[in-house]
N, C-alpha and C positions, 0 to 999 in steps of 0.2 A: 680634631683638626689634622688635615695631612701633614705629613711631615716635609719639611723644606731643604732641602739641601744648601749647601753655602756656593754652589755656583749658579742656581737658580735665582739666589736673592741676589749677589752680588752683579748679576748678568742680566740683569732689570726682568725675574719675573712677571705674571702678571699682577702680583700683590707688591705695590711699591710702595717707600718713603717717596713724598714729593715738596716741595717747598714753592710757594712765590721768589720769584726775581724781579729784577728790575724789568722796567715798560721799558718799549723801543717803541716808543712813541713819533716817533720822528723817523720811521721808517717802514715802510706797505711791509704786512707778511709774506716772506718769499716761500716760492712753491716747494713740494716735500723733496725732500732729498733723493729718496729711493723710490722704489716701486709701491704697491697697492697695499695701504696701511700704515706707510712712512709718513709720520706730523711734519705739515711746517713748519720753518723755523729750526728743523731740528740741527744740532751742531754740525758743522760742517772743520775741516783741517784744510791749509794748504800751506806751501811755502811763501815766503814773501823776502826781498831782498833789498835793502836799503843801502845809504853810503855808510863809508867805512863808522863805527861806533855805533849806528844805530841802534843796538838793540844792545847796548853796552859794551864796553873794552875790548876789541878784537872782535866785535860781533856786527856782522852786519846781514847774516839770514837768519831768521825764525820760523818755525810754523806757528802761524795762526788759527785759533780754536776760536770761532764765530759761533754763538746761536745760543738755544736750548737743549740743555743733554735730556734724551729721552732714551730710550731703551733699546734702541739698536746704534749707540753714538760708538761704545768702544770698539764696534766694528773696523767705523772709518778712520780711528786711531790709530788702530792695529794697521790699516792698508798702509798708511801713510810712514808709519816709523820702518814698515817692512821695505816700501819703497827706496826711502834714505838710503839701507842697506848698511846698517851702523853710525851712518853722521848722527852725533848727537846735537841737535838742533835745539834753544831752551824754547817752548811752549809759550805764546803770550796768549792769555787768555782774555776772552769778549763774550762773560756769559750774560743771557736774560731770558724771563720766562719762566713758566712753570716746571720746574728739573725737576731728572727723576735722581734724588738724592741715592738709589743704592749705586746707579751705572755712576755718578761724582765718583762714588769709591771707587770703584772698578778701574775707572778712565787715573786715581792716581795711583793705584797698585802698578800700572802698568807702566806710568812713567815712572815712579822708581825703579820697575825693572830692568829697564831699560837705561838707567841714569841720567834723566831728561831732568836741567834747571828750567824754573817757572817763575811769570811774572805774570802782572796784566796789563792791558792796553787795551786798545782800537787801534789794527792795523787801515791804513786806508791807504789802498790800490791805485797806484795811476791810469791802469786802463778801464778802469771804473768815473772817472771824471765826466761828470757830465752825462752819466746814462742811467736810466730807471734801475730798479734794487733785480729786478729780473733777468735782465741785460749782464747787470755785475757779478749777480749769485750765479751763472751760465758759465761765467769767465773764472770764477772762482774753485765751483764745482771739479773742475778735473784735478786740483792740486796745485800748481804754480809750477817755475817759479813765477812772481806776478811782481814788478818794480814795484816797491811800497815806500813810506813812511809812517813811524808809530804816535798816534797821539796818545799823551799821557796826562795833558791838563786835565780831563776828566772822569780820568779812572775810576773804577766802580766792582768791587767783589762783594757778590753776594753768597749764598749757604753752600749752593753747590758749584762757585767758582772758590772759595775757602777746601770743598774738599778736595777738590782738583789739585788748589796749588799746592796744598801739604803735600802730594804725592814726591812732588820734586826735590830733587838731590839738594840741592840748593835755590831759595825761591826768596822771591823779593817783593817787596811793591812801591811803584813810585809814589814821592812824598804829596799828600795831598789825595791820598788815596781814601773815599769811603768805602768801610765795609759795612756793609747792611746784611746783619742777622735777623732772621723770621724765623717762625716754628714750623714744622714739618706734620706731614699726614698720612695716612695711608689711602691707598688709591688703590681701585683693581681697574685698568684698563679695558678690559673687557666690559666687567659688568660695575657699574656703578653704586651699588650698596653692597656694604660688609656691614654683617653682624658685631655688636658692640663688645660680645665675647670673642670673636676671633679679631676685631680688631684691637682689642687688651693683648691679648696674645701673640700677637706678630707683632705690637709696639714696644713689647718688654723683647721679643726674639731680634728686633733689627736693633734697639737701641744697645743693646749687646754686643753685637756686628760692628758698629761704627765706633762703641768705644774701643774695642780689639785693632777696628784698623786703625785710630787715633795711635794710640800706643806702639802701632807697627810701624807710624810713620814718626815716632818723636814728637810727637805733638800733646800734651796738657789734656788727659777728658774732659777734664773742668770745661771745655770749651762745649760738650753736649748738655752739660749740666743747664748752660745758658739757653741753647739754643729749647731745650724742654721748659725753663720757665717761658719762651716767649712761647711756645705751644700752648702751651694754660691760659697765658692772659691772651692771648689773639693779637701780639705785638709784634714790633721788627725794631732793631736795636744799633745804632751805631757806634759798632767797638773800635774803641781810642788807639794811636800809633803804640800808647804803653802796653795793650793789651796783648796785641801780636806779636808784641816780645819777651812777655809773661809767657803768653800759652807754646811759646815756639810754633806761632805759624810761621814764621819768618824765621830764614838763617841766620846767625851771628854775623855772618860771614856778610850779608848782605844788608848791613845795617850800616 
């Protein structure tokens, strides 16, 4: 087997971790983000700016993390934190879809490097009112700022919005929050069969990966341990508010 290096894997090569998310069901697929090879769907950032409190005590911008993270997402992470120019803005996140769990990690290395706090939500755009997902994802694309308000009655983290939010300094979620755990797979984007030996082998090399970055962000491995048994049975699991406080996905600070 080649040998993989850790910015290859972490940087979405083409042998990836990927997991199901949530459907968005209740929303047409919007067009790719980038150029020739770019999926739909795939996550998009921009600012959003609400009244004072909005996005917590003394907060009233965010940027907002829309979509599916796929393999070229910490791109437009990286554009967007660079733009800021130091504001530290906290992330609310709106993931679904099939993610590509190594770029999850990536996208939260980078917010703690950065010292970026994490939630999640649905921002929703006022100059989005009333117009096709096409129309709003066009308005959205450049970045913001975009007049918002965050809905939180139906908040929703799944595998690769959990690895995201651990990345953050400080990270929360509103009460009433589902997390939905699934198990994870290997994928090669390009070509669609992996051998069952090289795919043993890059499942014991990445699950190694993610319990290091688990550990690098304060977080409980015990929490892969889970996510491997819903791998085996073909399940998705919703972990309770006490468990987010067991495994330190959530801050102290933010409880």
């Amino acid at each position: 087997m080649a040998a993989w290096s850790v910015r290859a894997i972490i940087f979405g090569g083409l042998m990836t971790f990927v997991a199901a998310g949530f459907a968005q069901a209740q929303m047409p697929q919007r067009p790719p983000v980038g150029g020739f090879g770019s999926p739909p769907d795939a996550m998009i950032f921009y600012v959003a700016r609400g009244a004072a409190g909005a996005c917590g005590p003394g907060c009233s911008d965010w940027i907002a993390a829309e979509g599916t993270v796929q393999w070229d997402t910490h791109k437009r992470l990286l554009a967007i934190l660079d733009r800021l120019a130091g504001r530290k803005l906290p992330v609310v996140i709106h993931s679904w879809g099939e993610s590509n769990l190594n770029v999850a990690t990536s996208l939260g290395r980078i917010l703690r490097d950065r010292g970026i706090d994490t939630t999640v939500g649905s921002t929703e755009a006022e100059a989005c009112n009333g117009k096709p997902e096409a129309e709003c994802f066009a308005l959205k694309r450049p970045g913001g700022p975009l007049d918002a308000k965050l809905s939180l009655s139906d908040a929703r983290c799944d595998l690769a919005c959990v690895l995201m939010l651990v990345g953050g300094v400080q990270r929360s979620l509103p009460p009433g929050t589902k997390m939905i755990l699934s198990g994870m797979f290997i994928r090669n984007r390009l070509a669609p069969n992996v051998s069952d030996e090289r795919r043993e082998g890059l499942t014991v090399r990445f699950g190694e990966l993610f319990r290091l970055y688990l550990r690098d962000m304060g977080v409980e491995p015990e929490l892969l341990d889970i996510v491997d048994r819903n791998s085996e049975s073909h399940r998705q699991i919703e972990l309770p508010p006490a468990e987010w406080i067991r495994l330190r996905i959530v801050t102290a600070s933010s409880l």
